[in-house]
N, C-alpha and C positions, 0 to 999 in steps of 0.2 A: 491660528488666529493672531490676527496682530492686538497689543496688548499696552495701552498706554497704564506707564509705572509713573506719577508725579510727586514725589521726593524718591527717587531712586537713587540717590546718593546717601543716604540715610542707612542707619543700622537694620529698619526692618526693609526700608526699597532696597539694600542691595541682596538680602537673603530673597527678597521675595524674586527678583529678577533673576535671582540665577538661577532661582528655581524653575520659571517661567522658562528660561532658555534649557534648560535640564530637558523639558517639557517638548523641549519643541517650537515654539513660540516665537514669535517676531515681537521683538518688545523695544518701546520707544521709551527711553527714559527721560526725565528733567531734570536741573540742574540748575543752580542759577550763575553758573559757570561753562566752561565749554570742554570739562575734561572730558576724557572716555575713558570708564570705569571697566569695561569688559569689552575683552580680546575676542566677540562674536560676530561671525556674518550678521545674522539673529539679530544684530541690538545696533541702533543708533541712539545719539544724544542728540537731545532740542532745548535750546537755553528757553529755560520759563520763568516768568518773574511771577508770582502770585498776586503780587501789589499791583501790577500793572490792568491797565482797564481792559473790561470785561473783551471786548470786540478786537484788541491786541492778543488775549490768551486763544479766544476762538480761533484767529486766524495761524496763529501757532503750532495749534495740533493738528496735526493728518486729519483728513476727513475720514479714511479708512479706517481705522479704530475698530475695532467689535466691542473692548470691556475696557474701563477705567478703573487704577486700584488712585485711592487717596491716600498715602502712606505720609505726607508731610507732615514734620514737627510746629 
């Protein structure tokens, strides 16, 4: 399942993403930066600004998506 992680750069998004790719998982993480946090076919990064207006974030995420985690501080 692909698997949007948004604060994936955080203490618990990065436990939770590796666990997710551990798993098997296609995980999209966010960032408000464009690094890449993990060395997986499995995982890209999508810079997300949370502040930014509602119809900029929608258009930001994959439409493919199955589950959303909320992990941001």
């Amino acid at each position: 399942m692909k698997v949007l992680v948004i604060g994936s750069t955080g203490r618990v998004g990065r436990l939770l993403t590796e666990k997710l790719l551990e798993q098997g998982h296609t995980v999209v993480g966010t960032s408000r930066g464009e690094e890449r946090l993990f060395e997986s076919d499995n995982y890209s990064p999508i810079n997300l600004n949370l502040l930014d207006d509602i119809k900029d974030i929608v258009n930001t995420v994959p439409s493919d998506v199955g589950a959303v985690y909320f992990v941001s501080g």
